[in-house]
C-alpha positions as CSV (number, residue, x, y, z in Angstrom):
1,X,-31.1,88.8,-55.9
2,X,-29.9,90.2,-52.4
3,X,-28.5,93.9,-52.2
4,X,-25.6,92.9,-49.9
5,X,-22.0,92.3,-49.4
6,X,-20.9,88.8,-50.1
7,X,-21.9,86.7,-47.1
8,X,-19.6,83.9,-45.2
9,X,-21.6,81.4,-47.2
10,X,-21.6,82.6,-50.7
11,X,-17.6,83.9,-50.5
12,X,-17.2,79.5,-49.3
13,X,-19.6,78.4,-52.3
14,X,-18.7,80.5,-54.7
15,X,-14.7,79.2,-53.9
16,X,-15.7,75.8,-54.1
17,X,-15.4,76.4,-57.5
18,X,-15.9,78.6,-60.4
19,X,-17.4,80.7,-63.7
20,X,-19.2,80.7,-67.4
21,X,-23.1,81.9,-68.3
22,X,-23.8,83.9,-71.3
23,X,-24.7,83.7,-74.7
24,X,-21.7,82.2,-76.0
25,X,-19.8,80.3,-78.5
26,X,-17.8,77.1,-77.5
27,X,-14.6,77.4,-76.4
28,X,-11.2,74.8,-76.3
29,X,-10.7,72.7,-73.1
30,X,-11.2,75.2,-70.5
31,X,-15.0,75.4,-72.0
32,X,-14.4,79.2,-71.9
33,X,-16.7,81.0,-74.8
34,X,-14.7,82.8,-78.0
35,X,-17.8,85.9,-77.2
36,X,-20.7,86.6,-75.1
37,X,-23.5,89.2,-76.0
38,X,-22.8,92.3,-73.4
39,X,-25.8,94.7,-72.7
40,X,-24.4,98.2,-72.1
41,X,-26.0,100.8,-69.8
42,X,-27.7,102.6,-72.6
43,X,-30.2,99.4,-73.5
44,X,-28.1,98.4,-76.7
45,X,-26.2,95.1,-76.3
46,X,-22.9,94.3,-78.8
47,X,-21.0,91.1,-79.4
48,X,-18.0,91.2,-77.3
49,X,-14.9,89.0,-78.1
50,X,-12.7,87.3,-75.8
51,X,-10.2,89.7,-74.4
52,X,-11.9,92.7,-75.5
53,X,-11.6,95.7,-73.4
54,X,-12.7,99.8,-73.1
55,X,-10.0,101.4,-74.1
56,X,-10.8,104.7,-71.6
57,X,-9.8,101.7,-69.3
58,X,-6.5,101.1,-70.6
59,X,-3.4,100.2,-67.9
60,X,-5.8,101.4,-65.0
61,X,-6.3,100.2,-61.6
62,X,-10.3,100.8,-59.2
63,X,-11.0,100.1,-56.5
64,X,-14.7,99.0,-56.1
65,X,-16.9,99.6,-53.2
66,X,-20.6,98.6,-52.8
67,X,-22.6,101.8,-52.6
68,X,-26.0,102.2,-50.6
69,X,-29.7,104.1,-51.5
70,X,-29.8,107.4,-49.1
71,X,-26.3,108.2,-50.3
72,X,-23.5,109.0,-47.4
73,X,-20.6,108.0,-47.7
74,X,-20.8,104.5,-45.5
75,X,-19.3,102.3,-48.4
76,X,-17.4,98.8,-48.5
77,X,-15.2,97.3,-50.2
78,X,-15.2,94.0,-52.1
79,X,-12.8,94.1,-55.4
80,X,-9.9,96.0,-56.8
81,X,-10.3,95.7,-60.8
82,X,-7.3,95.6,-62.9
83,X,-7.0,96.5,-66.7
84,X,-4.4,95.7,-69.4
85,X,-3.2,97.6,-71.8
86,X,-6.6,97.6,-74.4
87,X,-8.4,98.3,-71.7
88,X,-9.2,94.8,-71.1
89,X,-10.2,93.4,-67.3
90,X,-6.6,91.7,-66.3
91,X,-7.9,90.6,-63.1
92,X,-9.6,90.7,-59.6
93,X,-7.3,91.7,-56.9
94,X,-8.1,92.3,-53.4
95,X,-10.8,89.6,-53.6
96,X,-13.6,89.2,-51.6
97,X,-16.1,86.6,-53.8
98,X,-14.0,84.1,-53.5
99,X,-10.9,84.1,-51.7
100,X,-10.7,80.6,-49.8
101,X,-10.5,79.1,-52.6
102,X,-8.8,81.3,-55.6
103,X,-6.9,83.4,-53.3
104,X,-6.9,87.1,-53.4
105,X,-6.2,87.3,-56.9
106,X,-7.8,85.8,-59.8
107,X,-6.5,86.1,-63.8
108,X,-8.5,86.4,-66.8
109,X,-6.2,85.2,-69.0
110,X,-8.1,82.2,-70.7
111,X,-5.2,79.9,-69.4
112,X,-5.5,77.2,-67.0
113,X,-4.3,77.9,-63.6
114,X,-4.0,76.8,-60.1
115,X,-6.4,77.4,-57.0
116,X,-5.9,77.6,-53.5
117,X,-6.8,74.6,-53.3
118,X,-4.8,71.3,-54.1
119,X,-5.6,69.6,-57.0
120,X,-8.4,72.2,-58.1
121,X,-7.6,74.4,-61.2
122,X,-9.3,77.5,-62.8
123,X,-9.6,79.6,-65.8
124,X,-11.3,82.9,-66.3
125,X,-11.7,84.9,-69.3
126,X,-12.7,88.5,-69.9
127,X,-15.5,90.4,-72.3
128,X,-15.6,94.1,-72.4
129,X,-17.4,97.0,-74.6
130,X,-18.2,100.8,-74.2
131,X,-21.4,102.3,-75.5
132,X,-21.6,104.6,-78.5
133,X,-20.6,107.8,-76.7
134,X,-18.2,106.0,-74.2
135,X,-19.9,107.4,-71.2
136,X,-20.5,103.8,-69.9
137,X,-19.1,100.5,-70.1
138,X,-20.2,96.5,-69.4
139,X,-17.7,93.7,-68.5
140,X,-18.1,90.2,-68.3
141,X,-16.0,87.8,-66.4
142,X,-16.2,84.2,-66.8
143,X,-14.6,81.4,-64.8
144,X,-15.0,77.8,-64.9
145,X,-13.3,75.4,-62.1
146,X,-12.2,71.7,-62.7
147,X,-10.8,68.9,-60.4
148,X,-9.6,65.8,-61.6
149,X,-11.7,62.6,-62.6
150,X,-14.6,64.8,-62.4
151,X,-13.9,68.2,-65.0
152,X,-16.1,70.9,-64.6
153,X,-17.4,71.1,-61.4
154,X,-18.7,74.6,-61.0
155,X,-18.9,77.6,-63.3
156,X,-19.8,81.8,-62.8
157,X,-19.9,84.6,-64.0
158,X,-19.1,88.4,-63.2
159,X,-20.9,91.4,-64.6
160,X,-20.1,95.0,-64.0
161,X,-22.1,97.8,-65.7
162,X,-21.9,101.0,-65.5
163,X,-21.2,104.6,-66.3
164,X,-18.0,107.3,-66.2
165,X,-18.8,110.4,-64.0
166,X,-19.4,113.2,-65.8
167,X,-17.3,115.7,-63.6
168,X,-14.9,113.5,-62.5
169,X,-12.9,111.6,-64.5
170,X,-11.4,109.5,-61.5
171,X,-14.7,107.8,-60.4
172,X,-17.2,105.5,-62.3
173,X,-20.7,104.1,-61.0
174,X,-23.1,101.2,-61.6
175,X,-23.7,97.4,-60.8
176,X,-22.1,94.6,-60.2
177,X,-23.6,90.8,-59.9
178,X,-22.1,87.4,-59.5
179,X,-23.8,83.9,-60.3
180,X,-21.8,80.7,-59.4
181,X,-23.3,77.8,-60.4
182,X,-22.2,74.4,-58.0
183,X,-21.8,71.6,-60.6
184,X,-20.8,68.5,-58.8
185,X,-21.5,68.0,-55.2
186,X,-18.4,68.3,-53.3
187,X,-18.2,67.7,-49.2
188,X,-19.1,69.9,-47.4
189,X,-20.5,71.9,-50.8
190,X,-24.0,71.0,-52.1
191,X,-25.1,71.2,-56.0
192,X,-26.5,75.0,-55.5
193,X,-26.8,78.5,-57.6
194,X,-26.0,81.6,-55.5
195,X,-26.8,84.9,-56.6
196,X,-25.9,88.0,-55.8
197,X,-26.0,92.1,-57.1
198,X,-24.9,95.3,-55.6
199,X,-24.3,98.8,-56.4
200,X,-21.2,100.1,-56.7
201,X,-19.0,103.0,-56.4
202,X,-15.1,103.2,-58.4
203,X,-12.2,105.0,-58.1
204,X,-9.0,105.4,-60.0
205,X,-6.1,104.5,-57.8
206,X,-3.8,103.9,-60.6
């Protein structure tokens, strides 16, 4: 996996369609899992349910910026996360994975919604835990796309780990990856996996 900000190619891939990847159990129509296995930063790994959240997260906003070895403070940003009320990831806003195709904002809310892009629907659902000491956190965000005649035609998934700063309550670090898997070939959009983790560096804006 590359170390970099999303590239033209992977933000047009990744669009073309959408999310799902982890140890799961089945899910209704929108093929979305009812819980995915979450490994937190400490090395222990929990069963998360869908919609579960970190409550230290609760009715928060962060704004997410890929950080670089050497330190500095060069930095660049690629996501705003937003969490609900049990701390649960509400959505992506200020989007830079996938925005010509799901627009600037995208919902985990399990329900079926509409992309950018005639005809081509979406839904994402959200996975969260904290470890035992709540110094750190994991979320998982999955996504699967759909057109008609042909269903599923891509799926992903989103994964941010990482850890609360221990002097500063405002500002979180960690990693964040994204794996889109291309389903159905689609033109101008070839059956393809794409791949892709970075550092990042948080910070409570709301």
């Amino acid at each position: 996996m590359s170390n970099c900000v999303p590239t033209k190619r992977f933000i047009v891939v990744t669009a073309a369609l959408a999310v799902v990847g982890l140890v799961g159990c089945g899910g209704g129509a929108t093929g979305l899992p009812q819980s995915v296995t979450i490994e937190l930063p400490d090395g222990t790994t929990t069963e998360a349910t869908l919609g579960a959240g970190v409550i230290s997260l609760a009715d928060s906003t962060w704004a997410f910026s890929q950080s670089f070895e050497g330190g500095g403070t060069a930095s660049v940003p690629f996501v705003t996360l937003k969490f609900g009320p049990e701390g649960e990831l509400a959505s992506f806003e200020d989007n830079t994975f996938s925005p010509e195709i799901f627009g600037d904002t995208i919902i985990f809310d399990g329900t079926t919604r509409n992309t950018s892009q005639a005809g081509l629907t979406y839904a994402a659902a959200t996975f969260g835990a904290e470890t035992s000491d709540a110094t750190g956190f994991a979320f998982v965000g999955e996504l699967n796309a759909f057109a008609p005649i042909l269903g599923t035609v891509a799926n992903a998934t989103a994964t941010a780990s990482g850890e609360f700063d221990a002097e500063d309550a405002d500002v979180m670090t960690g990693s964040f990856s994204f794996i889109a898997n291309i389903l159905v070939e689609l033109p101008g959009v070839p059956t393809d996996t794409i791949e892709q983790t970075l550092n990042f560096r948080a910070t409570r804006i709301d």
